[in-house]
C-alpha positions in Angstrom: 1.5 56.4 44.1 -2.2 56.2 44.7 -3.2 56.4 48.5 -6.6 55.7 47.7 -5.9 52.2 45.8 -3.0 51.5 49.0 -5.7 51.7 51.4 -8.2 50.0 49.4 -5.8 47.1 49.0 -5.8 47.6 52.9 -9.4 47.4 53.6 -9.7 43.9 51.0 -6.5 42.1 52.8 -8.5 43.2 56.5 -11.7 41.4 54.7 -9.9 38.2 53.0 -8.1 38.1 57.2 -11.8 38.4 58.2 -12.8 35.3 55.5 -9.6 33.1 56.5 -10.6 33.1 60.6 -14.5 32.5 59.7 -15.9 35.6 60.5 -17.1 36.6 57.0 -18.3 34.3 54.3 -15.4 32.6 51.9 -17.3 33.3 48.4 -17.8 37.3 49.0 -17.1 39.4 45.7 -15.0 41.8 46.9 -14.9 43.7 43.5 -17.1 46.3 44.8 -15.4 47.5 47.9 -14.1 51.0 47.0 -12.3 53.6 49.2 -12.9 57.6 48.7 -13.0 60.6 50.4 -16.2 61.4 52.6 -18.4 63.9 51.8 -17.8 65.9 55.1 -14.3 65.9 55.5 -14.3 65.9 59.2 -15.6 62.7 59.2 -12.0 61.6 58.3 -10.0 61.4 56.1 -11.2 58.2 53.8 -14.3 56.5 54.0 -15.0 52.4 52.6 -18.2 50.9 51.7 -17.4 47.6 52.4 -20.0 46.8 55.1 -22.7 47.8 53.1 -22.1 46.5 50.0 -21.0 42.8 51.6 -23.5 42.8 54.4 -26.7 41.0 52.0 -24.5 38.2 50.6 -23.0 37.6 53.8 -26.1 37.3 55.7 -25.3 40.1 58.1 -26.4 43.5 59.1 -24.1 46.0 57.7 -23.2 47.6 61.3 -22.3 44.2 62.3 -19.8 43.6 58.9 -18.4 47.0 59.9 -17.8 46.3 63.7 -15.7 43.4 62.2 -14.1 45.1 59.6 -12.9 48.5 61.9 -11.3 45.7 64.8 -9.5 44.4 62.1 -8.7 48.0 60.2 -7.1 49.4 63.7 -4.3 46.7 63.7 -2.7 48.8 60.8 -0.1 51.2 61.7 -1.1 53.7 58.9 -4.8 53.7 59.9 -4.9 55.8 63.2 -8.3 55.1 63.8 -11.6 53.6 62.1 -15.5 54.6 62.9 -18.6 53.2 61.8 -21.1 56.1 60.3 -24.7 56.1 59.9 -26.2 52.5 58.6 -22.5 50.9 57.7 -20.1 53.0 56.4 -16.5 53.0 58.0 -14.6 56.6 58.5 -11.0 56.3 58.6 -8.0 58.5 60.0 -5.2 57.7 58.4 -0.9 58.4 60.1 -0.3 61.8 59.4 3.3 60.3 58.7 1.0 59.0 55.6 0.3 62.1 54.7 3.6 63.7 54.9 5.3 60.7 53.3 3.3 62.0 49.8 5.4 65.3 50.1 9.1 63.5 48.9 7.2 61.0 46.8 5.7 63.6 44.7 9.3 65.6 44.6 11.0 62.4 43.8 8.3 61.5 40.8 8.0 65.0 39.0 5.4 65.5 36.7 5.6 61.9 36.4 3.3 61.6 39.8 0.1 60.2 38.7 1.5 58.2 35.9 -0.3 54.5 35.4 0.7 51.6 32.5 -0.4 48.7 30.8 -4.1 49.9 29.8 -4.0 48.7 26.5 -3.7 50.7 23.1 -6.8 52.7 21.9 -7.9 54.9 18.4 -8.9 58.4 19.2 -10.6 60.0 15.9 -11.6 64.1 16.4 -11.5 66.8 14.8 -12.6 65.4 11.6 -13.3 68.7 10.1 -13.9 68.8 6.4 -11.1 70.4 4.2 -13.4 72.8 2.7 -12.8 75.8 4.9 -11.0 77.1 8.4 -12.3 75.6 11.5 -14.8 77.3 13.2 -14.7 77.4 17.1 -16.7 74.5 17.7 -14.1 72.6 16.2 -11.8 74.0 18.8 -13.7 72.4 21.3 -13.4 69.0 19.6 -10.0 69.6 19.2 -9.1 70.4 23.2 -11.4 67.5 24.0 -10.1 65.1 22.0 -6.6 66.1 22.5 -6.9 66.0 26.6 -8.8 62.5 26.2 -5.5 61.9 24.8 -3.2 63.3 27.1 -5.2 61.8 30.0 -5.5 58.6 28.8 -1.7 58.2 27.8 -1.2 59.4 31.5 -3.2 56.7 33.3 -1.5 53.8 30.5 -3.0 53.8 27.2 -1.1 53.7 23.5 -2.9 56.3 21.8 -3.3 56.7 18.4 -4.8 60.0 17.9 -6.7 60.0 14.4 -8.4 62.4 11.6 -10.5 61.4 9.2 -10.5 63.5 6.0 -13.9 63.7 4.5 -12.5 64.8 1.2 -15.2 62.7 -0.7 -18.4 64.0 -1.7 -20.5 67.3 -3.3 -19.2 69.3 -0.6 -15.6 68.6 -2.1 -17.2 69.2 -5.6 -18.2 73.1 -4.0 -15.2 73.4 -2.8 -13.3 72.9 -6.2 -16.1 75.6 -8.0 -15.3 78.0 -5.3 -11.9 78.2 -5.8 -12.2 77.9 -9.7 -13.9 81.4 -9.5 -11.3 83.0 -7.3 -8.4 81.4 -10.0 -10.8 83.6 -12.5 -10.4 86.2 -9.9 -6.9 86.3 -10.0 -6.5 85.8 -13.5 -8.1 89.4 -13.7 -12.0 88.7 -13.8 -14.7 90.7 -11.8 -16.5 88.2 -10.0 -19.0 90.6 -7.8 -20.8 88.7 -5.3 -20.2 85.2 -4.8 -23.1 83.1 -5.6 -25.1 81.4 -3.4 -24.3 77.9 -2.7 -20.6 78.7 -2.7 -17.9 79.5 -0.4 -17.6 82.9 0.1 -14.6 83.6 2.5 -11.1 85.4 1.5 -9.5 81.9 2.8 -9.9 80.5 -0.8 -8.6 83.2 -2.5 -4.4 82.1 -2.1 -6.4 79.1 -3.5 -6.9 80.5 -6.9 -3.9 82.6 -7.1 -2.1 79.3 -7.0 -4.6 77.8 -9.3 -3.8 80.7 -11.6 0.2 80.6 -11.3 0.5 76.7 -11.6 -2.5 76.0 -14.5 -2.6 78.8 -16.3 -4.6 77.3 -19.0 -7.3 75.4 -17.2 -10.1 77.9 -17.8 -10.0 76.7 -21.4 -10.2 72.8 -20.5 -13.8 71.0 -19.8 -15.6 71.2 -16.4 -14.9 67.6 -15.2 -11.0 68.7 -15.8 -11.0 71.9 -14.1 -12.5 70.4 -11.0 -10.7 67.5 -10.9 -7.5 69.8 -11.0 -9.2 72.4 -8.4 -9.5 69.5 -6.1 -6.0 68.5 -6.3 -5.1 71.8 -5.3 -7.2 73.2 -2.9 -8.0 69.9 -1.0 -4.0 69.6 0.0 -4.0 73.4 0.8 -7.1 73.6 2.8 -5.6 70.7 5.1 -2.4 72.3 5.4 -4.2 75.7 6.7 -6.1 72.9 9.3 -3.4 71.7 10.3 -1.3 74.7 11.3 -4.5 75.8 13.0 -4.4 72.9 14.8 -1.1 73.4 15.9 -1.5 76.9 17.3 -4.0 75.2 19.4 -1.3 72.5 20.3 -3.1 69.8 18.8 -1.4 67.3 16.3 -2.4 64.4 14.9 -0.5 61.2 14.2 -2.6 59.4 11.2 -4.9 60.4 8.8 -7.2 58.9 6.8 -8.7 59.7 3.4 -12.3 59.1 2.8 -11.9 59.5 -0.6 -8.7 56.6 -0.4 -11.4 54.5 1.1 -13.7 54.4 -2.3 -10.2 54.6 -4.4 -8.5 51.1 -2.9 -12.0 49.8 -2.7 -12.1 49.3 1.2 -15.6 50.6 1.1 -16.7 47.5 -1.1 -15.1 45.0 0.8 -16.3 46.1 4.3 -19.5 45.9 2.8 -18.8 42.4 0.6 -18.0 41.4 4.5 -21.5 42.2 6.1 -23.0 40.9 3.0 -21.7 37.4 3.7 -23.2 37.6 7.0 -26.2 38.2 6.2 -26.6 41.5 7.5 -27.4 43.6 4.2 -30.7 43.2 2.4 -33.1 44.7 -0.5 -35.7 46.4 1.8 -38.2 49.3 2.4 -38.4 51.5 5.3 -40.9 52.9 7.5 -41.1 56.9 7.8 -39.3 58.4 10.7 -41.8 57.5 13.7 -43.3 60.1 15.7 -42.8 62.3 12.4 -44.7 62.9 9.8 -43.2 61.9 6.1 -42.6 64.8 3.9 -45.0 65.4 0.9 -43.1 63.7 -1.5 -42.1 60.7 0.4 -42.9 57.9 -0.8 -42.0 54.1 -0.1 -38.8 53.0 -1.7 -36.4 49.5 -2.3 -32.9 50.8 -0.9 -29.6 48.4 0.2 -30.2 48.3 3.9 -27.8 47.1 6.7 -29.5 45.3 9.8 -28.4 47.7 12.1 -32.2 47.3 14.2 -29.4 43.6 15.2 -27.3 45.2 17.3 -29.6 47.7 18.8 -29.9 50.4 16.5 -34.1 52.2 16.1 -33.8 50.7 12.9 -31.7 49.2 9.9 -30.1 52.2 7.9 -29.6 52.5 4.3 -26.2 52.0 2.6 -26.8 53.8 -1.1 -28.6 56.6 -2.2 -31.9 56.3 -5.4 -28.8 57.4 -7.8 -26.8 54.2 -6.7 -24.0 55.8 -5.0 -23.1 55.2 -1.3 -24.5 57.5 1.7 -22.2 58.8 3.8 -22.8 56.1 6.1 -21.5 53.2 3.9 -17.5 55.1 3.9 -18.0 55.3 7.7 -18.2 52.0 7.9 -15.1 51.1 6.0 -13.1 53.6 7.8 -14.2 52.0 11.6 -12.9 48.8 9.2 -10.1 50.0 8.7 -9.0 51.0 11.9 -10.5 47.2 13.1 -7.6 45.9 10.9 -4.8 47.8 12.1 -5.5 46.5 15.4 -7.6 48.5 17.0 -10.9 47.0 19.3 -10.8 50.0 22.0 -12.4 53.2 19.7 -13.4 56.9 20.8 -14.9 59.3 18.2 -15.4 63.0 19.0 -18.7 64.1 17.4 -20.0 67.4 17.0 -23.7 67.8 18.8 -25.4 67.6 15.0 -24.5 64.1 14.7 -26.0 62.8 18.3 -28.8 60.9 15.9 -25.9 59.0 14.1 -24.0 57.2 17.1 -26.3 53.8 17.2 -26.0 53.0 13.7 -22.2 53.7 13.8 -21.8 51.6 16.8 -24.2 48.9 15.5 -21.5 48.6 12.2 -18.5 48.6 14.6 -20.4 45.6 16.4 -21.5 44.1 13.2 -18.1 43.9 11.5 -16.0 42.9 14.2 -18.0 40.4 15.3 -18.0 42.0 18.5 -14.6 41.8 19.3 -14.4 45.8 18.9 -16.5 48.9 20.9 -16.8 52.4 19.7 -17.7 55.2 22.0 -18.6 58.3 20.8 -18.2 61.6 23.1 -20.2 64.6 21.7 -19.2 68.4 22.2 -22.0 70.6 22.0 -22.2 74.2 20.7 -19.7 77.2 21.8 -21.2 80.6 22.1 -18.7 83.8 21.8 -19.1 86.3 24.1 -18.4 89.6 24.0 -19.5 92.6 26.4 -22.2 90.9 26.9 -23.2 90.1 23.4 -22.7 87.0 21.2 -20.0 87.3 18.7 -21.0 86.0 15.3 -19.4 87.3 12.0 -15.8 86.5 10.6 -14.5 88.0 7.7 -11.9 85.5 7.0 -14.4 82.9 7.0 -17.2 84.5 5.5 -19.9 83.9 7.9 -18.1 82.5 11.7 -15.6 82.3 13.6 -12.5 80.6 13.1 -10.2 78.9 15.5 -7.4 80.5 14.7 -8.8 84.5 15.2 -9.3 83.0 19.2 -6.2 81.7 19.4 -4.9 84.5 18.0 -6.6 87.3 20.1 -6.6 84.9 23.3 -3.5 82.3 22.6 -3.7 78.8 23.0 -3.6 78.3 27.1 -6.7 80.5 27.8 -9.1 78.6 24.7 -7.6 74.7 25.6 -8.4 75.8 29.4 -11.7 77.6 29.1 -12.9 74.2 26.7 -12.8 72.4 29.4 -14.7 74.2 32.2 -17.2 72.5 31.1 -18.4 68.7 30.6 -18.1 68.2 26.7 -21.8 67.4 26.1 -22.8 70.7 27.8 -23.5 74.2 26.1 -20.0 76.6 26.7 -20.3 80.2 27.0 -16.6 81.5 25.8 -16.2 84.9 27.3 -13.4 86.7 26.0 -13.8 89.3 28.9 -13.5 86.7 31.5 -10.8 85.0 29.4 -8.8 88.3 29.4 -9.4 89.2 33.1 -6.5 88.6 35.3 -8.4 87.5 38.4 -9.6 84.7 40.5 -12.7 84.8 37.9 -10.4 84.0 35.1 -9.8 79.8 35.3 -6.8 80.0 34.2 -5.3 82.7 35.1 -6.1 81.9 38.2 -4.5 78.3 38.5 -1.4 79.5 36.4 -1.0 82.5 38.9 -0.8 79.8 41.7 2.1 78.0 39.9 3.7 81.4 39.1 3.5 82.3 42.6 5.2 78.8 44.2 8.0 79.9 41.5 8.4 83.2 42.7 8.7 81.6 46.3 11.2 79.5 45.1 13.6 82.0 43.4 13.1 84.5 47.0 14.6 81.4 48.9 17.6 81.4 46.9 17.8 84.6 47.3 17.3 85.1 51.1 20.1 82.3 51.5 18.9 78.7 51.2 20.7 76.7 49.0 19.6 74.8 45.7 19.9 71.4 47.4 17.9 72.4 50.3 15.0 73.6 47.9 15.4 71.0 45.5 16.8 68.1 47.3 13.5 65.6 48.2 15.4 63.7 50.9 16.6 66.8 52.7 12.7 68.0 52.6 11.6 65.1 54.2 13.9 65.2 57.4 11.6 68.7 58.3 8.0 67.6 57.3 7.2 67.0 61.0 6.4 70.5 61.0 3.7 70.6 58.7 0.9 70.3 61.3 -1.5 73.2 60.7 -5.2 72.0 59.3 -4.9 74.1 56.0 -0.8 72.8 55.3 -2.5 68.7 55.5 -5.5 69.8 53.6 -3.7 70.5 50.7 -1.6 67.6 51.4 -4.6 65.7 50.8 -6.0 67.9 48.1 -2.2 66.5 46.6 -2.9 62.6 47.3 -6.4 63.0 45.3 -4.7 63.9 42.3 -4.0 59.8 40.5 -7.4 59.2 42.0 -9.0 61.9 40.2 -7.0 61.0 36.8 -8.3 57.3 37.1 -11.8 58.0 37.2 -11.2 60.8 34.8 -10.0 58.7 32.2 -12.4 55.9 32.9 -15.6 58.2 32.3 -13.5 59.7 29.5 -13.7 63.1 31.0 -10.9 65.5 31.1 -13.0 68.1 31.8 -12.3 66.8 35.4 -8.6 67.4 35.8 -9.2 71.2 35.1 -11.8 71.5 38.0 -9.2 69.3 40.2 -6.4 72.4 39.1 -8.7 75.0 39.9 -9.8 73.1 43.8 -6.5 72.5 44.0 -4.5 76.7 43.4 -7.7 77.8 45.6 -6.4 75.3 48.2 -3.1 76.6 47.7 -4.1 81.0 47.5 -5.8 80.1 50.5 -2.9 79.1 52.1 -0.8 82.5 50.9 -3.3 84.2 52.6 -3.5 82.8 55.9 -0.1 83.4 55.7 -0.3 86.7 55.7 -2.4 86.9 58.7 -0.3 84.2 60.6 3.4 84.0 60.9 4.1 80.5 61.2 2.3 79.7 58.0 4.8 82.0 56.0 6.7 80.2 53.5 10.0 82.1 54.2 10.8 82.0 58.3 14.4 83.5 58.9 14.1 81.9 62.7 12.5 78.5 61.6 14.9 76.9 59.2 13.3 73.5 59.2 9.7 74.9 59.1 10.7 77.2 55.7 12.2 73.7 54.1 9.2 72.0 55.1 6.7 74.3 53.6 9.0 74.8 51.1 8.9 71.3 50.3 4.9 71.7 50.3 4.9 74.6 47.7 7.0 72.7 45.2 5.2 69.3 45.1 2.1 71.5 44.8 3.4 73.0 41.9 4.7 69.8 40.9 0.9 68.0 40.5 0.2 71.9 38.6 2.5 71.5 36.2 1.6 67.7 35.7 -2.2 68.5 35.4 -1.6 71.3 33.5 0.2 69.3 31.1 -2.1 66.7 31.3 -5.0 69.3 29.4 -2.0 70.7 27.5 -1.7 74.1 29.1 2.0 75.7 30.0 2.1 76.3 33.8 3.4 79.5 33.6 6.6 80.5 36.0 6.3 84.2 35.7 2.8 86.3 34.9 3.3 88.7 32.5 
C-alpha cells in the first residue's frame, strides 16, 4: 500500500476528467505529474506539481491549471481540502480516516508492508575481493552496500542474483602461492626471519602451509612451476573459504561465483573477444599519452590490440594485451560482463571500490559493445572507511599484517552495529567508523538508537499483557481498528504519516540504488516515535497504557505495533536484527 502512488493515481484520473469535459488539452503527457510530501508540513499533508509541469504545453498559466485541477481534486471523499501555493503548486489535506486506515493495513501486511513485484531480474557483483588475504574494512563496506542494494531491490520486485567474481588469475595469485610456500617451509621446521618484501606477511597464511606441509610433504623437493601450481590449489580454495565465513559474520552470502581464472581455462575470454573482433571493434593501434599528464621517461609510442571503447563513449579506446602478449586485466572483465550477458542478464550493478572510479567507462563501453546494447551496467563506488578510535585513526592488524580486517570489527562490534554504521552514509562519500560512538548506548549511537525504539514498542507490548489486555486485543488488526478514532493528537498522525512514507521512500531508494536511504528513514522514523514516549510522559492522554481509556490504550497500542512493524521491515531491509530486548 502506497498512499503516495493512490493519490497520485488520484490527481491523473482528476486531470484525464479535466481532458474528457474540454478544460485541459487531450495530448498532455501526464508522465511527470508526481505527488510528495511538502517541504513545510503545515502546508498539508501532500503536495502535486501538476499545474506547473502541464501549464506550457497546455497553453495556460499554471495558477489557472491548478484552479481547475483543486475544483476537480475536492469532489474526492479522501482529499479534505486542496490549495493552490505560490506560482502553481497544489497543497492537499487528505481524510484523517485515510490516515488511520494505514494503522490495520500495516498490522494486516507485517513486515511484508512495503513489498512491490514484477521489476524484472538483475546481476549484483560486490565484494569481489581477491583471495589472497582477509578482507580489509573497506570491503565491509562493499559488502553492506551491495548486500542492502540487494535486499532493497528484492523488496521493491526485483530477482536478484547476487554475484562474486573471484580474481584468482594473475601475479598476485603467483605471490600468493610463494607466500604460503615459505610458511609450508615454516612449518616443516625452517627459520624464515622476516618475510621478504613483496610478499604477504600476515599470520593468516600460516594454517596455509601447515596444510601444505601435512598433505605434500615432499613438494620442497619438486621444481618451482610445481610447487606453485600445488600452493595455488591449496591456498586459493582456503583463502575463499576464510572470505566467505567472513562474509557470513557480516550476514552477507552470495549465490554465484565466478572464476576469473575459469574464464581463460574454457576460453570465454577468447570468444568474447573473437565477438568484438567480428564487429569491428578491436584493432592494431597506438595510443596517445594520458592527456593533461605528462608521459613517464621511458614511455614511448607502442602497437598494442586495442578495443574502440572511444565508440561508446569512453575518453579513449583501451588496450586489451600487455608488450609480453598476455591479456590486461581488462580483457577477463570483459568476458565475465559476457558471461553474465549469456545467462540472461541485461539489468547489471557492480560494486567498485573508490580506486577503480577511472575504470567504469571502459567497462561500460564493453557491456555496450558486446551486447549490442541490449544490456546496461552501473557501477556504484564505496569510498574509503576510516577507523576511529579515541579520537585517533586505527591502522595496524596483526592478523593481517598491515590493516584491518573485517572480521576483528565484527568481532569487537558484531554485525548489526558495522552493516548499520555502513550505511549512515551515501556509498560514494568518505565514512568515519567510530568504535566509540558505535559502542555508546545513546541517541548518538544510530543504531542503538533505532533498535532501542523497537525494543521499547516490545516492552509496551509484553506490559499490556501483563496489566490485563488480552493477546487478541494487542494482536488482533481488526479489533485495533474499531478504536483508531482516538488517535487525534498532532504528534500520534505525524508518525502515522512518518508510517505512510515508508514504500515511498523504498521506491525511490531502490531507483537511485541507494539503501543508504532506508537507514536515515529508521532513524527519522524511532526519533518520531522517542518523541512520542516523551510527550507521554508529560501528558496523560498520550500514555500508551490508560487503565480508564480502554479504547484509547488499543488504539495507541495499535500505533506502537505497526510502528514497529515498518522497524522491523526496514531493518530487515539493510539486514539488521530489530532487537526485542536491549541488553
Amino acid at each position: 500500500m502506497n498512499l503516495f502512488s493512490e493519490i497520485e493515481t488520484q490527481v491523473r484520473d482528476s486531470l484525464k476528467a479535466l481532458q474528457a469535459s474540454g478544460a485541459l488539452p487531450n495530448d498532455l503527457n501526464l508522465d511527470r505529474v508526481g505527488v510528495e510530501p511538502p517541504r513545510d508540513a503545515s502546508h498539508g499533508d501532500m503536495a502535486t506539481n501538476a499545474a506547473m509541469v502541464l501549464a506550457k504545453p497546455a497553453g495556460l498559466n499554471p495558477r489557472d491549471v491548478a484552479g481547475l485541477l483543486v475544483a476537480e481534486l475536492v469532489k474526492s471523499e479522501v482529499i479534505e481540502s486542496a490549495d493552490i501555493a505560490g506560482p502553481g503548486f497544489v497543497n492537499l489535506r487528505l481524510s484523517p480516516q485515510l490516515w488511520l486506515g494505514l494503522v490495520p493495513k500495516i498490522l494486516q501486511q507485517g513486515i511484508r508492508f512495503g513489498d512491490q513485484t514484477g521489476a524484472g531480474k538483475l546481476n549484483i557483483e560486490y565484494v569481489s575481493a581477491n583471495p589472497t588475504g582477509p578482507m580489509h574494512v573497506g570491503h565491509a563496506r562493499g559488502a553492506v552496500f551491495g548486500d542492502a542494494l540487494a535486499r532493497l531491490l528484492e523488496k521493491t520486485g526485483h530477482d536478484v542474483l547476487r554475484e562474486y567474481y573471484i580474481n584468482d588469475a594473475g601475479s598476485q595469485v603467483d605471490v600468493l602461492a610463494r607466500s604460503a610456500l615459505l610458511r609450508m617451509r615454516e612449518a616443516m621446521g625452517e627459520d624464515i626471519g622476516t618475510i621478504p618484501e613483496g610478499l604477504y606477511p600476515g599470520d593468516y597464511l600460516i594454517p596455509v602451509g601447515q596444510a601444505l606441509a601435512e598433505n605434500h610433504p615432499d613438494l620442497a623437493s619438486q621444481d618451482e612451476a610445481k610447487q606453485v601450481q600445488v600452493a595455488k590449489s591449496v591456498a586459493l580454495p582456503m583463502m575463499m573459504e576464510r572470505i566467505r565465513e567472513d562474509l557470513a559474520a557480516l550476514g552477507v552470502a552470495h549465490k554465484y561465483f565466478l572464476s576469473e581464472q575459469s574464464l581463460h581455462d574454457d576460453g570465454s575470454v577468447d570468444k568474447s573477444l573473437e565477438f568484438l573482433e567480428s564487429k569491428g571493434l578491436i584493432y592494431k593501434g597506438v595510443l596517445q599519452p594520458p592527456k593533461g599528464k605528462s608521459p613517464p621517461p621511458d614511455w614511448e609510442p607502442q602497437e598494442q590490440t586495442l578495443f574502440r571503447s572511444s565508440d561508446f563513449g569512453d575518453d579513449s579506446d583501451r588496450a586489451l594485451k600487455k608488450s609480453d602478449g598476455s591479456w590486461t586485466y581488462f580483457a577477463p572483465d570483459i568476458a565475465c560482463h559476457f558471461n553474465k550477458i549469456s545467462r540472461g542478464y541485461t539489468q547489471m550493478i557492480d560494486v567498485w571500490g573508490a580506486d577503480h572510479i577511472g575504470y567504469i567507462k571502459r567497462m561500460q563501453s564493453a557491456v555496450t559493445a558486446i551486447s549490442e546494447g541490449e544490456a546496461a551496467l552501473e557501477v556504484k563506488v564505496c569510498n574509503l572507511v576510516k577507523l576511529m578510535r579515541g579520537g585517533e585513526p586505527v591502522k595496524m592488524s596483526k592478523r593481517s599484517g598491515s590493516f584491518i580486517t573485517l572480521r576483528e570489527v565484527v568481532d569487537e562490534v558484531g554485525k548489526d552495529a558495522v552493516r548499520f554504521m555502513m550505511l549512515t552514509r551515501k556509498n560514494d562519500a568518505p565514512l568515519d567508523f567510530d568504535f566509540d560512538v558505535v559502542k555508546d548506548k545513546s541517541r548518538d549511537n544510530p543504531v542503538f538508537y533505532v533498535q532501542y525504539a523497537h525494543a521499547r514498542i516490545c516492552s509496551v507490548l509484553r506490559n499490556s499483557l501483563q496489566a490485563g489486555f488480552s493477546e487478541a486485543e494487542v494482536s488482533d488488526a481488526s479489533l485495533a481498528s474499531q478504536s483508531l478514532d482516538s488517535l487525534t493528537d498532532p504528534a500520534e498522525l505525524a508518525l502515522i504519516r512518518n508510517l505512510a512514507n515508508y514504500p515511498r521512500m523504498l521506491a525511490s531508494a531502490a531507483e537511485a540504488r541507494e539503501p543508504h536511504r532506508v537507514a536515515f528513514y529508521l532513524m527519522d522514523l524511532a526519533a518520531e516515535f522517542h518523541s512520542l514516549w516523551n510527550l507521554g510522559k508529560e501528558r496523560l492522554e498520550l500514555r500508551f497504557l490508560q487503565d480508564e481509556d480502554k479504547p484509547g490504550s488499543l488504539a495507541r497500542l495499535a500505533l506502537i505495533r505497526a510502528t514497529a512493524t515498518v522497524l522491523a521491515s526496514g531493518l530487515d531491509v539493510i539486514g539488521v536484527t530489530p532487537e526485542e530486548e536491549m541488553r
